[in-house]
C-alpha positions as CSV (number, residue, x, y, z in Angstrom):
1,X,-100.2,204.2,19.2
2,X,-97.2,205.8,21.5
3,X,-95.3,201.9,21.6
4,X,-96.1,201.7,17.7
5,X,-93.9,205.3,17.5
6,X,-91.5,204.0,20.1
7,X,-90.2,200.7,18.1
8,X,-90.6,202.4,15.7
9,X,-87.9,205.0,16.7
10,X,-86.1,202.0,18.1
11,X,-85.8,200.3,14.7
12,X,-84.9,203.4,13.0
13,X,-82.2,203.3,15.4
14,X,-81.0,199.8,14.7
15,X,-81.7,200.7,11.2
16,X,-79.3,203.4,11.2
17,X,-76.4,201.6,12.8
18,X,-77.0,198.4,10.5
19,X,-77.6,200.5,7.1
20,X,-76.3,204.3,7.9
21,X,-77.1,207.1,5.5
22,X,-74.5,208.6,4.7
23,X,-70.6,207.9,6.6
24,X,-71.1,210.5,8.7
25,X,-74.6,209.6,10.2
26,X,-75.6,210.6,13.4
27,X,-77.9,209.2,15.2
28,X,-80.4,212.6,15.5
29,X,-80.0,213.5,11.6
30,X,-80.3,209.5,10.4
31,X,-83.6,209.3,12.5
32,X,-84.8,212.5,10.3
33,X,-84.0,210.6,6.8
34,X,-85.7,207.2,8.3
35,X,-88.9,208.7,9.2
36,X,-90.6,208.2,5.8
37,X,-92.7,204.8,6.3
38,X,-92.1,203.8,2.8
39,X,-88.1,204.4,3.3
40,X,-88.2,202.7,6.6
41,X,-90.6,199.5,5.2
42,X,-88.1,199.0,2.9
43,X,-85.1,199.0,5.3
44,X,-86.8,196.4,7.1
45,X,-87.4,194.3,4.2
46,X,-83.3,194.6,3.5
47,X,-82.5,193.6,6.7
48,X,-84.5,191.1,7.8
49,X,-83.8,189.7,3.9
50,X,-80.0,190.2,4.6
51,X,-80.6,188.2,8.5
52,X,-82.4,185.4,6.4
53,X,-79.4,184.7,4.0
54,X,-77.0,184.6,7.0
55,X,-79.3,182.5,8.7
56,X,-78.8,180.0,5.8
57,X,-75.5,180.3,5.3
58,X,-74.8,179.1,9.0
59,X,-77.1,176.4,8.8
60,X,-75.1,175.5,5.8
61,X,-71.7,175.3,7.6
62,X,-72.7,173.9,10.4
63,X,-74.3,171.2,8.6
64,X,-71.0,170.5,6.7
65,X,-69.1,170.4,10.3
66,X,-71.8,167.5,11.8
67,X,-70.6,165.7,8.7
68,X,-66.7,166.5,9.2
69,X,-64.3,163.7,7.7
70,X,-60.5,164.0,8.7
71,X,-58.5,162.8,6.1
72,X,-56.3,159.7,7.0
73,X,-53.2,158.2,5.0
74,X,-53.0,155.2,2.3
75,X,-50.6,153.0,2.6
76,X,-47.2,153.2,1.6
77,X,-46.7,152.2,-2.1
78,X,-44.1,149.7,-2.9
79,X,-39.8,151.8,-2.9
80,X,-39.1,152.8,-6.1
81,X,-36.7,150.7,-8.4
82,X,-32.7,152.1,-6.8
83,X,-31.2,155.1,-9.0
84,X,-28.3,153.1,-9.6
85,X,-27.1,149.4,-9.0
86,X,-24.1,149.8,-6.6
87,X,-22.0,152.8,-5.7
88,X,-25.2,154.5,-3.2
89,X,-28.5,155.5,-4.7
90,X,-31.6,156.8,-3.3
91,X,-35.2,154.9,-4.1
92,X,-38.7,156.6,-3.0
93,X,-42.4,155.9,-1.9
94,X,-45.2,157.9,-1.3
95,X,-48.8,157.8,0.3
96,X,-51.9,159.6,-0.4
97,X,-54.3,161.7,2.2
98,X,-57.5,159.3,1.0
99,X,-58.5,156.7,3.0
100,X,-60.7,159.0,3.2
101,X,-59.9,162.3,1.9
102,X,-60.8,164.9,4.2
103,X,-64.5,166.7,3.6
104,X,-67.0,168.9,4.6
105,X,-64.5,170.7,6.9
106,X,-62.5,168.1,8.0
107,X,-58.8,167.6,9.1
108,X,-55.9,167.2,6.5
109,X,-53.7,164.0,7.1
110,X,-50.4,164.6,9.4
111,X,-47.2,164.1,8.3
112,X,-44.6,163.4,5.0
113,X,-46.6,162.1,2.0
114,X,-43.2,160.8,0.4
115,X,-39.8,159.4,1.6
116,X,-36.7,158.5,0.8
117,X,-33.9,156.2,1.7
118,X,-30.6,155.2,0.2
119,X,-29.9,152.1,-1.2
120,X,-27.0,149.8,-3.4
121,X,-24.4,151.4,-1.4
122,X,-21.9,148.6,-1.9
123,X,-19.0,149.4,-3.7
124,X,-19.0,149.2,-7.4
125,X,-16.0,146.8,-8.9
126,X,-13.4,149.2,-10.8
127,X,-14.8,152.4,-9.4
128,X,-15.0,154.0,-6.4
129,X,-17.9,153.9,-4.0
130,X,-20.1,157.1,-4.9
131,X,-21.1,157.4,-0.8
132,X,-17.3,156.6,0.1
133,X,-15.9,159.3,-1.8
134,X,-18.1,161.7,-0.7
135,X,-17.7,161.2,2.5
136,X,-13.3,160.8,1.5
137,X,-13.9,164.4,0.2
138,X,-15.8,166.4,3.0
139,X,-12.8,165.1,4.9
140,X,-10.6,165.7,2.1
141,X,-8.9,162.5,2.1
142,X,-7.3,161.9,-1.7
143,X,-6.7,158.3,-1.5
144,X,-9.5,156.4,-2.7
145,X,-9.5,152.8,-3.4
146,X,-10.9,150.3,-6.3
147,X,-11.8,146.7,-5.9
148,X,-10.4,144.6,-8.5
């Protein structure tokens, strides 16, 4: 019977620092308010209830990370069509994080998912070439020539 009152005591203890009374609990006045069986039976139940759930909830993400996917990249799709057709344009392509997508906790794919270059940057006849004259003006050079 005296080991029966000692875990209990003990658990009351636990108890009381898992579930405290009131916020300013201590450990002599929280024993007092635990020592109704019924009170304490149903603290129990709480907490071992409240250990089961996290239990399952771990089990759950650790499942999901044994069956991790890191993402990895498409490929590239095809440039897009030039904004213009001389003078300096840009043209893009992108790629997509699914081959495979990333999953159950896995790693994102590294790196740009779209890029750009410039393209058509040969001068346009009767006008002056768009990249030429920008780069004429950070310098601020005013003479800028047409082709014929």
């Amino acid at each position: 019977m005296g080991s029966l009152v000692f875990s209990l005591l003990v658990l009351s203890v636990i108890i009381c620092i898992v579930y405290p009374v009131r916020s300013q609990c201590t450990t002599k006045h929280c024993i007092d308010e635990v020592t109704d069986m019924r009170t304490l039976a149903t603290m129990l139940y709480q907490l071992q209830d409240k250990v089961e759930r996290q239990e399952k909830q771990l089990e759950e993400i650790l499942a999901k990370q044994r069956n991790a996917v890191d993402g990895d990249w498409s490929p590239w799709t095809a440039w897009s069509t030039c904004s213009v057709t001389c003078g300096g344009g840009q043209q893009q392509r992108t790629r997509r994080c699914d081959n495979p997508a990333p999953r159950n906790g896995g790693v994102d794919c590294r790196g740009k998912h779209a890029e750009s270059q410039t393209c058509n940057s040969d001068i346009c006849p009767g006008r002056p070439n768009r990249l030429l004259r920008n780069t004429m003006s950070e310098r601020k050079f005013t003479n800028v020539r047409y082709i014929k």
